[in-house]
C-alpha positions in Angstrom: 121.5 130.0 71.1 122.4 129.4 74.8 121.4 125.6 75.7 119.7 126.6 78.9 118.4 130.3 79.2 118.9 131.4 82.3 122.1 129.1 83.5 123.9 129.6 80.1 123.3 133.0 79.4 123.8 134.1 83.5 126.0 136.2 84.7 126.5 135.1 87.8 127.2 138.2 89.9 124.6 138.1 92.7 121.7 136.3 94.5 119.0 136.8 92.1 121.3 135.4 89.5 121.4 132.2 91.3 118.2 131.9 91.7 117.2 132.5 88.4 120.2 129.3 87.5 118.1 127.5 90.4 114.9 127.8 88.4 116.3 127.1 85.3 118.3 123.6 86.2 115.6 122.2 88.3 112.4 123.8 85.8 112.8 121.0 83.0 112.4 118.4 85.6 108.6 119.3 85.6 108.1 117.3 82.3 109.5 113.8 83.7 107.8 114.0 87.5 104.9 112.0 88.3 101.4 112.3 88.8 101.7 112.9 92.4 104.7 114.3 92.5 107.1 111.8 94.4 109.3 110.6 91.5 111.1 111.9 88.5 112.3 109.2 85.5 114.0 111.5 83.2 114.2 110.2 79.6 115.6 108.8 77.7 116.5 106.7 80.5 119.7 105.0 81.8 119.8 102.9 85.0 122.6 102.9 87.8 123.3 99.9 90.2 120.3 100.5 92.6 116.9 99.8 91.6 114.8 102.6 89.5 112.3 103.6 92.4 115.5 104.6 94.5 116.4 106.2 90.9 113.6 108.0 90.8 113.8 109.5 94.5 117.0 111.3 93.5 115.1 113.2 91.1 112.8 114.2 93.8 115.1 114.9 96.4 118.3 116.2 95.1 116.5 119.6 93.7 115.6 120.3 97.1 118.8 121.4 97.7 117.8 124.0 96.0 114.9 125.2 98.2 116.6 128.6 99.0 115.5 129.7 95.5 111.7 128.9 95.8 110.7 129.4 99.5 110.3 133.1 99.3 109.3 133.8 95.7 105.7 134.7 95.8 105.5 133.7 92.3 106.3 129.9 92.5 105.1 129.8 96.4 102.9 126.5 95.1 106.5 124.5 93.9 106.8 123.8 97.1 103.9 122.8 98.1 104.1 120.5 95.5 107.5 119.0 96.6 105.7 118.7 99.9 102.8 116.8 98.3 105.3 114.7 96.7 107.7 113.8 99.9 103.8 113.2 101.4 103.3 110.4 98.7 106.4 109.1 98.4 106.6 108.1 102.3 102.9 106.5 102.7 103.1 103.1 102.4 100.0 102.6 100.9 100.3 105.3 98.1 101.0 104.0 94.7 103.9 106.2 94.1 105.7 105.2 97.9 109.4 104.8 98.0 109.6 101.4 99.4 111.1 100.5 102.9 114.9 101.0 103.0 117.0 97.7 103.5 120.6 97.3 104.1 123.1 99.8 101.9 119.9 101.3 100.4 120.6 104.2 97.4 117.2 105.2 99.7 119.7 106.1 102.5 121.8 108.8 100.4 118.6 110.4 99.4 117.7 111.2 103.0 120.2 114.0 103.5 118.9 116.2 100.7 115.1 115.5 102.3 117.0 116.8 105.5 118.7 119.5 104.8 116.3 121.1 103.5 113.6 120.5 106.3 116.6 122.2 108.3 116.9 124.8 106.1 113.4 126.0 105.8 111.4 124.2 109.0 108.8 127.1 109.0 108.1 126.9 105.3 108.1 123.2 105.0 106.9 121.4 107.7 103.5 123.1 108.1 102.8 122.0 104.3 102.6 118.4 105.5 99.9 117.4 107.9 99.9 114.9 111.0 100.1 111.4 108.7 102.7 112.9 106.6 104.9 113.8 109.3 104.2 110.6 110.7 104.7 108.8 107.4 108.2 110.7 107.2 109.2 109.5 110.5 108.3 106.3 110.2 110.2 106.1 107.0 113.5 108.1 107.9 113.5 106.1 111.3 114.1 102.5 109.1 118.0 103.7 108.0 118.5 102.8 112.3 117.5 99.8 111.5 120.0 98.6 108.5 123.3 98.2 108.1 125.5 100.8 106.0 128.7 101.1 104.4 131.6 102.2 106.2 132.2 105.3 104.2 130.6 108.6 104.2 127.1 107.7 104.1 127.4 107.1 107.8 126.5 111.3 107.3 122.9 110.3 105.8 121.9 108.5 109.0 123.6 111.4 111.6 121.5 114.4 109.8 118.1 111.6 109.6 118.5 112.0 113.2 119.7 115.3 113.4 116.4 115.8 112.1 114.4 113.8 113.9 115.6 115.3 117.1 115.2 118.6 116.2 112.0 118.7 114.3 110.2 115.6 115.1 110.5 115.7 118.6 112.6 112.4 119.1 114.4 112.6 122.5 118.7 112.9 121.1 118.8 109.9 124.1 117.2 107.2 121.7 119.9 108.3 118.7 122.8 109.2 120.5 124.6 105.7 120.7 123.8 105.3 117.2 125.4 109.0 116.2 128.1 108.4 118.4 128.9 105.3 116.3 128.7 106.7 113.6 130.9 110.0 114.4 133.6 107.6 115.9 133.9 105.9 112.2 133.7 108.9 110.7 136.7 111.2 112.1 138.4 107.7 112.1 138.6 108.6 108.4 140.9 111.9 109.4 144.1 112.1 107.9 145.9 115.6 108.2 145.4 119.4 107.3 141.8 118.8 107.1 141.6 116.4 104.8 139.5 112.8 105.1 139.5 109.6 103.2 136.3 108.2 102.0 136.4 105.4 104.4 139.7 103.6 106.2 142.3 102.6 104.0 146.0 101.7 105.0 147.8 104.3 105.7 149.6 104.8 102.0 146.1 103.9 100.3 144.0 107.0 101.1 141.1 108.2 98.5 141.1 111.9 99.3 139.1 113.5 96.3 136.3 115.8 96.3 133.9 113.4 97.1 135.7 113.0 100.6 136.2 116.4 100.6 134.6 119.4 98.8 130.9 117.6 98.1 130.8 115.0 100.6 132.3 114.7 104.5 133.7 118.1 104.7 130.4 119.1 103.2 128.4 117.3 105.8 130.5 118.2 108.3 129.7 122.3 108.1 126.0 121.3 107.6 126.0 120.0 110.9 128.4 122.6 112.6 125.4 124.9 110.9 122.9 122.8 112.6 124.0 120.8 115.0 122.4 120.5 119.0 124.3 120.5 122.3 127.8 119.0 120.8 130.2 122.3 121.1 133.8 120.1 120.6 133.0 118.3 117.9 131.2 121.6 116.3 135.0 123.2 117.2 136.7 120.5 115.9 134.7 120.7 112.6 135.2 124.3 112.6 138.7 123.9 112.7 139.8 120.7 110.2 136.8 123.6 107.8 139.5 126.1 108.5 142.8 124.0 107.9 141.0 122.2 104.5 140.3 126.1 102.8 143.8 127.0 103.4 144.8 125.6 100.3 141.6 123.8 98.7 141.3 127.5 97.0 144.7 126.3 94.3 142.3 123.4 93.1 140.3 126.5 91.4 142.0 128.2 88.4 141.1 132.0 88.2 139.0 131.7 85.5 136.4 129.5 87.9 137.5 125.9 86.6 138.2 123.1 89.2 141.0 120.3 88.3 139.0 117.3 87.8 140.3 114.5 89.6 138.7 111.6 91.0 135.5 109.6 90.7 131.5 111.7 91.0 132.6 114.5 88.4 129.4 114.4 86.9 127.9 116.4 89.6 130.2 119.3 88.1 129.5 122.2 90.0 129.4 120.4 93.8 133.1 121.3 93.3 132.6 124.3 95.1 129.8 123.1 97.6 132.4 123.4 100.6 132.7 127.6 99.9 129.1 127.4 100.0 128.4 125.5 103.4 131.5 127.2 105.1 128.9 130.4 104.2 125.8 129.0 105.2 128.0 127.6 108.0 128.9 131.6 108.9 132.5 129.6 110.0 135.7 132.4 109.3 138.3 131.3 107.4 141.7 131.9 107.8 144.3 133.6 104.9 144.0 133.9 101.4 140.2 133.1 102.3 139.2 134.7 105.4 136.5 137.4 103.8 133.4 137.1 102.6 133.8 138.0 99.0 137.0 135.6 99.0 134.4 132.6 99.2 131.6 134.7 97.4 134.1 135.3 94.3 135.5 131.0 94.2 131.8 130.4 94.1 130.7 132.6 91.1 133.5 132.0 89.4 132.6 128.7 89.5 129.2 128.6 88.1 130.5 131.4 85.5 132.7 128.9 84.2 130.1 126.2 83.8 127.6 128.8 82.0 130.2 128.4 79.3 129.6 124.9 78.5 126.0 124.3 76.4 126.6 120.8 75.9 126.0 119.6 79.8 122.1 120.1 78.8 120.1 117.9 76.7 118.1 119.4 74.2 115.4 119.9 76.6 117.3 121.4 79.0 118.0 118.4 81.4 121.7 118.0 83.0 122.6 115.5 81.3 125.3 112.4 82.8 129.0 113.0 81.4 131.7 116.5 82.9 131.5 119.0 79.7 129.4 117.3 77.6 127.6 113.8 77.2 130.0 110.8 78.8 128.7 107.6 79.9 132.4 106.0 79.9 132.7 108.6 82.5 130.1 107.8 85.1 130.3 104.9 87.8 127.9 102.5 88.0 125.6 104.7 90.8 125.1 107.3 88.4 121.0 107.3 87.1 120.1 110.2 84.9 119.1 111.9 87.7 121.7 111.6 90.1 123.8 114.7 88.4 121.4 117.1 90.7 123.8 116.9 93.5 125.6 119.5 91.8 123.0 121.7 93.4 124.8 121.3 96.8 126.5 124.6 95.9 123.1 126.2 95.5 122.5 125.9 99.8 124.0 128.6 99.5 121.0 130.6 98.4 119.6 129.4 101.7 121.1 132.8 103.4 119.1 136.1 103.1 119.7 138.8 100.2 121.0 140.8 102.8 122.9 138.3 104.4 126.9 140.0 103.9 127.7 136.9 101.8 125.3 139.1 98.9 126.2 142.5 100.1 129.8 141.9 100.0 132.0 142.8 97.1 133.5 139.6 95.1 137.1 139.3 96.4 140.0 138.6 93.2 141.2 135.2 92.9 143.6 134.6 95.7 146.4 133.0 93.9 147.9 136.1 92.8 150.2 136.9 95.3 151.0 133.7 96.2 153.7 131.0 95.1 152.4 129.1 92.3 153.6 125.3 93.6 152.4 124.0 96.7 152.6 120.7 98.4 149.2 119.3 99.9 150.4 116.6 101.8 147.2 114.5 102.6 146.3 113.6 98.9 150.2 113.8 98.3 149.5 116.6 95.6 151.5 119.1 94.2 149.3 121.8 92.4 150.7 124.3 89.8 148.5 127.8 89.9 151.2 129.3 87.6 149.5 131.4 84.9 150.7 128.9 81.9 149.1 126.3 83.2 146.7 125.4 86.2 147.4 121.8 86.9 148.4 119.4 89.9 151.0 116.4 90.4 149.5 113.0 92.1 151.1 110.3 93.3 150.0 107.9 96.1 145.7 107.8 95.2 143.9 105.1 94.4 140.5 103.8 95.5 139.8 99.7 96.4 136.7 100.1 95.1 135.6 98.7 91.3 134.7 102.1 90.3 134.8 102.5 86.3 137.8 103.8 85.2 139.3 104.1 88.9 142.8 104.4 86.8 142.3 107.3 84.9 140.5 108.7 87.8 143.2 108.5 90.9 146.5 107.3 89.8 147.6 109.4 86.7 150.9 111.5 87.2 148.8 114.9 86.4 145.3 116.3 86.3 144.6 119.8 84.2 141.9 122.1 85.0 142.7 122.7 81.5 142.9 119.8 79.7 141.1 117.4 82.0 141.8 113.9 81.6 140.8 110.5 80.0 139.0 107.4 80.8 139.0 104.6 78.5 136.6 103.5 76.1 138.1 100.1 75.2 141.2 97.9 75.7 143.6 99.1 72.6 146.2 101.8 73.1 143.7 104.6 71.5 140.7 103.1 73.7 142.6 103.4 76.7 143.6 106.8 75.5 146.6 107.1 78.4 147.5 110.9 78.8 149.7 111.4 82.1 149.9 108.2 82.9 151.9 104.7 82.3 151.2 101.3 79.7 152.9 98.3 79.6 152.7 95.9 76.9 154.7 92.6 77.3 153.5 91.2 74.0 153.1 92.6 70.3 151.3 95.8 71.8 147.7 94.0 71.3 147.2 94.4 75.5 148.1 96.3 78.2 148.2 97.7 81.6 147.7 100.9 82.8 149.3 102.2 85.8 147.1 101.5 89.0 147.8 101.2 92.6 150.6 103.3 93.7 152.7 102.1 96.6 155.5 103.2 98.6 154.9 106.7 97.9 156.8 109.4 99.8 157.6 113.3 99.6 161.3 114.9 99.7 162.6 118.1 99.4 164.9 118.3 96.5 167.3 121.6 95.1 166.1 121.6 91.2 166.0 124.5 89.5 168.2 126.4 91.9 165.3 126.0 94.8 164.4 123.7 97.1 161.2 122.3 96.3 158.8 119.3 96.6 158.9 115.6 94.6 156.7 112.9 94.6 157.8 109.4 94.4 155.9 106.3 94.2 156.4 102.4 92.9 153.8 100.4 90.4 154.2 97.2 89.5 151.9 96.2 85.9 151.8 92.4 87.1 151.0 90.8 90.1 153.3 88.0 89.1 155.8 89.3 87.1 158.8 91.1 89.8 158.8 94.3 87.3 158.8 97.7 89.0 158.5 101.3 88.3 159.1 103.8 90.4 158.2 107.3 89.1 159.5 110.9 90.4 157.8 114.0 89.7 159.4 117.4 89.8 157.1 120.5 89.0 159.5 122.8 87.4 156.9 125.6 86.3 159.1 128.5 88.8 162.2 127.6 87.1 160.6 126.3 83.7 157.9 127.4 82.9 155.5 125.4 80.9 157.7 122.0 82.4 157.2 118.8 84.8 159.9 116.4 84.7 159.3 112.4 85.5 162.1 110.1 86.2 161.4 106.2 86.1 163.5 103.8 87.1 162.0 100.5 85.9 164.0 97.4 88.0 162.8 93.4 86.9 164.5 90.3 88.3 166.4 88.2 86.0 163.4 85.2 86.7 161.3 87.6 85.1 163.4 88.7 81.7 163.8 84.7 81.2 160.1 83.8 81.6 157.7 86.8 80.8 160.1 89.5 79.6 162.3 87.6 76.9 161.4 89.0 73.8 161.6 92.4 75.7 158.7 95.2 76.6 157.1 98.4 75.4 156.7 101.2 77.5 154.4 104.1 77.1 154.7 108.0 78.8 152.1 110.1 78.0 151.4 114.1 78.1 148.6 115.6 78.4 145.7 115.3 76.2 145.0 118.3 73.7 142.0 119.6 71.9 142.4 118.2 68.6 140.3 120.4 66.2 141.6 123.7 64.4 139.8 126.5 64.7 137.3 126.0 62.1 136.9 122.4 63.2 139.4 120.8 61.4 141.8 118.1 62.9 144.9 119.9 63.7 147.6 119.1 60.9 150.8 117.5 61.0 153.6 120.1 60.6 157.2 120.0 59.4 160.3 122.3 59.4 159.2 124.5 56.9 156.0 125.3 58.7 157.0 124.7 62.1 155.9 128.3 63.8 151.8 127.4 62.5 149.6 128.6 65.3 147.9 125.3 65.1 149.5 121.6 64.1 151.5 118.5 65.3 155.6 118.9 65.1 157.8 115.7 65.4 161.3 117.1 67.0 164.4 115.1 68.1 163.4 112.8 71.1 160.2 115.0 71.1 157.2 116.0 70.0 154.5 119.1 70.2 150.7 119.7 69.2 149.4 123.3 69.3 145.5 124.4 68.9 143.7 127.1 69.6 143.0 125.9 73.0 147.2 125.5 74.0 150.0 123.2 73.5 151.2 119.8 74.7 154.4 118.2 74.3 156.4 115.7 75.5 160.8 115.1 75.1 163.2 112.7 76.0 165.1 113.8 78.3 167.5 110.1 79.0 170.5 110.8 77.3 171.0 114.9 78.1 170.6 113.5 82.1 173.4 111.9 84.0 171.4 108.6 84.4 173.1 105.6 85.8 172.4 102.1 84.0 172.7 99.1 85.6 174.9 96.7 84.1 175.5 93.0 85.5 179.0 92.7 86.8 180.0 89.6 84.4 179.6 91.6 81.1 183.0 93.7 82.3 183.8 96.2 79.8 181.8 94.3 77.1 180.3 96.0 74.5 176.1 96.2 75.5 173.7 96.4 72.8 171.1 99.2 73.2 169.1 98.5 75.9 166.1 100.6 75.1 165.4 102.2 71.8 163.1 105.3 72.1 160.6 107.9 69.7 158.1 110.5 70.3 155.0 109.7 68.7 151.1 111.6 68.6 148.6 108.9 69.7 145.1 110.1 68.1 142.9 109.1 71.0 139.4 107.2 70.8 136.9 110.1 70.9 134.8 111.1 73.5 137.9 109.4 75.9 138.9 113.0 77.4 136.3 114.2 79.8 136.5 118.3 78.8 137.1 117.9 75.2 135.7 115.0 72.9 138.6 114.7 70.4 142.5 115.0 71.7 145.8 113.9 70.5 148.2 113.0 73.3 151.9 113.2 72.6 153.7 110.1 74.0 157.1 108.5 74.2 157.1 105.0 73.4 160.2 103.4 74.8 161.0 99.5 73.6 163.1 97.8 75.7 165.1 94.2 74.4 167.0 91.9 76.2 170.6 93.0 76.5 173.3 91.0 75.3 176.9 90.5 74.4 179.2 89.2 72.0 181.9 86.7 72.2 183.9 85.3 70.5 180.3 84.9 67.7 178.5 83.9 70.2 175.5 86.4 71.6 175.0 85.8 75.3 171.7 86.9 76.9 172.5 89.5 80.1 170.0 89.9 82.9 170.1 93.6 82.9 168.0 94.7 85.8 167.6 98.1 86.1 166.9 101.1 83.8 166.3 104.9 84.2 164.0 106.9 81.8 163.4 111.0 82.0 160.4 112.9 80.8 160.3 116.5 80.0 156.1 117.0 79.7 154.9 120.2 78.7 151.7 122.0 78.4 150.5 125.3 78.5 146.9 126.7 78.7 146.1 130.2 76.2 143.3 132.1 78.5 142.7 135.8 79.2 145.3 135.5 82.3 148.3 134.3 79.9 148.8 134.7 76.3 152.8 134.3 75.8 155.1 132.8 73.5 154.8 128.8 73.8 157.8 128.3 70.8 159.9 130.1 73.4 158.8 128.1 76.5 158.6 124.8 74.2 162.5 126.0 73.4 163.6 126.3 77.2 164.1 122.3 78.2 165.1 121.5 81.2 168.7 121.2 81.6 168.8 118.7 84.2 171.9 116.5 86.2 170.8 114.0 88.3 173.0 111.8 90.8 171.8 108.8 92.5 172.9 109.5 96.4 170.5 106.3 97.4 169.2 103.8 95.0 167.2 102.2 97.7 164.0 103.7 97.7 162.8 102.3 101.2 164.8 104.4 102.8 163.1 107.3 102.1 166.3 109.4 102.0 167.4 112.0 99.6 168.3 109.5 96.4 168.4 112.9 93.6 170.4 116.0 93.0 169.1 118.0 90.3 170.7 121.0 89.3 
């Protein structure tokens, strides 16, 4: 039975299908709204950060997005009036179900641009369903976020469309808001960085959050809502237009062709908001330049899109309510802003319904994906991003994110090494290895393995050009250190390999401690953890997929322990992970004093299958993840019987990752792809880093 008729059951193909999904996501709210309309408290309840009034707002406003599915149906022409009676209570102060005034960074402020946009949207359909003391009422009450301070991120965007509004359909002359607009414009394109792309708020320059949230469903958002509506401000509207233009040029490879996005960052419980910025560059009527620049180019990464979401039942509650989580029910997922109503801003791709049925948008034909004729690996330099659109696998390389703010499970969310549209990722669940459940990433443990620490705020991160593979192509490079106060490095290179490899990523650390260190924190040595990516763990018929051994090695489904190495393959694909040290041309560092000494092994390796926590990966509830688990001891050397500790200081470690995705686009032979390693020689032409010259050869 499909968990929400008329979203799960849709086929997405035109207009009247999205209304119909319109109807259906925002119909269950009906049961939890109040008596006069102005609030919604869905149960059973959770609470974010802000207080529950401000909770209770979202549910009322964030449907409004919506509005295009409602304004013009003759059959539910009184659910607006009742949203209208609703906005009427909610903003009179002496009405039991008011808002509340706003005060400084108010969760009230955010809520305002969903009021407004779609009073801009539908001024003739709206406005005359509120009379003179609820216009009034409204002014009054949007006016107060002049009067409070804000964050210096993008909700600077709530306040410039409050009096976006208020000049255009309250009568308020732009004079009395302009100094405050331009103030808050000047902040916001301060947040620029390159090819489109903005930061949600000013970092330093090699700290930059550029995720969705600062792009797809947040400032680029806002910024073609107010190049659709904006008054008397023709360069900025250009220069909108134009960072619109540069962002779509490649925002298109975050989409695989099947419709899914590559989760990555924090807010991904408003799911489908991926592909608000197709929408608003619509409603926006803004043309975009190549592989995007028709119509049914933006029409098709839209409907795919939603088509791909239509699959997954377990976003709804049994009574048909979104519920907080990505593919199913997550609360390790969400940040600490998410109420159970705040998921409704996924309906900022639904604006789009705002243009006509015969707008060309719906006339149009749905264009292919885009990706087909394209080269499958492409740097994006502003979120320092490599994305793989090869048919194997749909997946993207990061290196230099991170966010300063406490956001849950900021880690998982902005500084692993990859992100799968397939596979997702994972957030923790608790402080053991399986809680923290680390696929794509880095743990250190200087201690028995009881604690560790994840990898978290990249520095030093640069791009080069590199020949691997027998092409030039792009690597990412950046340093972590696990301790503050421990001088213990590792700097990480990732080469995407899926041209020349298919299937293949490589990572080379080089992990570099001072000798202080080894005698004070490191002397009974460290354990270091690489992970793959995280698989689907069930069978078929829902069975954990089994361990395998030579003799059954070519099972369809199963986990296979090689040399160095090791595989698991489900229904869904397969993930592996091999070491790849000793077939490379690695240098190790070795003190001078030790001579030709004979040096005990440094590091001593295996491939293991860590059985995460469940519910840890955010698109499928139960995943192995294949790691390498590399124990490092103090080096030594013998003389004459006595063992003499060496301050080794430097050590190189290579990665072969593998995954591959089994869809309708690519159904080949992943034993054969599994087979084909990369045969790698790498050279050190620099070792210091900071120089940000060539330091590998790979052949």
């Amino acid at each position: 039975m499909p968990s929400l008729p008329g979203f799960t059951d849709n086929s997405f193909l035109n207009r009247s299908d999205m209304v119909t999904a319109a109807k259906a996501l925002v119909r269950p709210l009906e049961s939890y709204r109040s008596d006069l309309g102005a609030r919604v408290k869905i149960r059973p309840a959770t609470v974010a950060a802000f207080d529950d009034v401000a909770a209770q707002l979202e549910g009322f406003s964030r449907p409004l997005l919506a509005i295009g599915a409602f304004i013009n149906d003759e059959r539910d022409n009184l659910v607006p009036l009742r949203w209208m009676r609703g906005l009427a209570a909610g903003v009179d102060p002496d009405s039991v179900e008011y808002w509340g005034d706003m005060t400084d960074s108010d969760q009230r402020m955010v809520e305002t641009e969903s009021i407004c946009l779609a009073l801009l949207t539908a001024p003739d359909h709206l406005l005359p369903l509120l009379d003179d003391k609820a216009r009034n009422n409204l002014k009054v009450w949007m006016w107060k976020i002049n009067q409070h301070d804000m964050p210096p991120n993008n909700w600077r965007w709530f306040r410039i469309f409050v009096n976006l509004t208020l000049v255009r359909l309250f009568n308020v002359p732009k004079s009395e808001v302009r100094a405050i607009m331009d103030a808050d414009f000047n902040l916001l394109d301060s947040f620029y960085m390159e090819d489109g792309w903005s930061s949600d708020g000013k970092w330093s320059d090699e700290r930059k959050q550029a995720d969705y949230y600062s792009g797809s469903f947040a400032i680029q958002f806002a910024q073609l809502m107010y190049v659709r509506f904006a008054v008397e401000d023709d360069s900025r509207v250009e220069r909108y237009t134009q960072q619109a233009k540069e962002f779509a040029t490649n925002y298109w490879r975050y989409f695989n062709e099947d419709g899914a996005a590559i989760p990555f960052g924090r807010s991904l419980t408003y799911r489908f908001a991926f592909s608000a910025f197709w929408a608003a560059a619509a409603v926006a009527g803004i043309e975009l330049p190549n592989p995007v620049h028709e119509l049914g180019a933006i029409k098709g990464l839209v409907l795919r899109h939603l088509r791909w979401w239509s699959k997954h039942v377990d976003i709804f509650s049994s009574d048909g309510v979104l519920n907080i989580g990505f593919t199913y029910p997550n609360m390790y997922l969400c940040e600490d802003y998410n109420s159970p109503q705040s998921v409704f801003w996924c309906l900022k791709t639904f604006l789009v319904l705002s243009l006509a049925e015969n707008h060309p948008f719906w006339t149009c034909e749905e264009a292919p994906y885009p990706g087909s004729s394209l080269k499958t690996t492409q740097l994006i330099k502003a979120p320092h991003h490599i994305v793989n659109n090869s048919q194997e696998h749909h997946y993207l390389l990061s290196s230099a994110q991170m966010t300063n703010k406490p956001h849950k499970a900021k880690d998982a969310k902005y500084c692993k090494f990859a992100y799968s549209s397939a596979f997702g990722f994972s957030v923790p669940t608790g402080p053991s290895l399986i809680q923290l459940a680390p696929d794509n990433t880095l743990c250190v443990s200087n201690d028995d393995g009881d604690s560790w620490k994840v990898r978290s705020n990249p520095t030093n991160a640069y791009v080069e050009r590199v020949v691997y593979g027998g092409t030039e192509g792009p690597v990412l490079t950046s340093s972590w250190r696990p301790w503050k106060n421990v001088d213990l490095q590792i700097e990480t290179s990732l080469f995407p390999l899926s041209q020349s490899t298919p299937g293949w990523h490589i990572r080379i650390h080089r992990i570099r401690w001072a000798q202080e260190a080894e005698r004070n924190v490191l002397a009974n040595g460290f354990q270091l953890i690489d992970g793959g990516f995280a698989i689907p763990a069930f069978t078929a018929t829902g069975h954990h997929i089994p361990e395998l051994s030579s003799e059954n090695a070519s099972a369809a489904e199963g986990c296979l322990r090689g040399n160095q190495s090791y595989i698991a393959k489900s229904a869904f694909g397969a993930s592996g992970i091999v070491d790849l040290t000793n077939t490379s041309m690695i240098p190790l560092s070795v003190p001078q004093e030790a001579g030709d000494k004979a040096i005990e092994e440094l590091v001593a390796s295996e491939a293991q299958i860590l059985r995460a926590d469940p519910n840890s990966n955010i698109i499928h509830p139960r995943t192995f993840i294949p790691i390498l688990k590399h124990n490092f001891v103090p080096s030594r050397i013998e003389e004459a019987g006595i063992i003499q500790t060496i301050p080794v200081k430097e050590a190189w470690l290579v990665s072969g990752v593998f995954a591959v995705s089994f869809s309708e686009r690519w159904s080949g032979d992943v034993s054969k792809l599994w087979a084909n390693r990369p045969r790698i020689s790498i050279s050190v032409l620099n070792r210091e880093s900071s120089s940000g010259s060539l330091r590998f050869k790979v052949e």
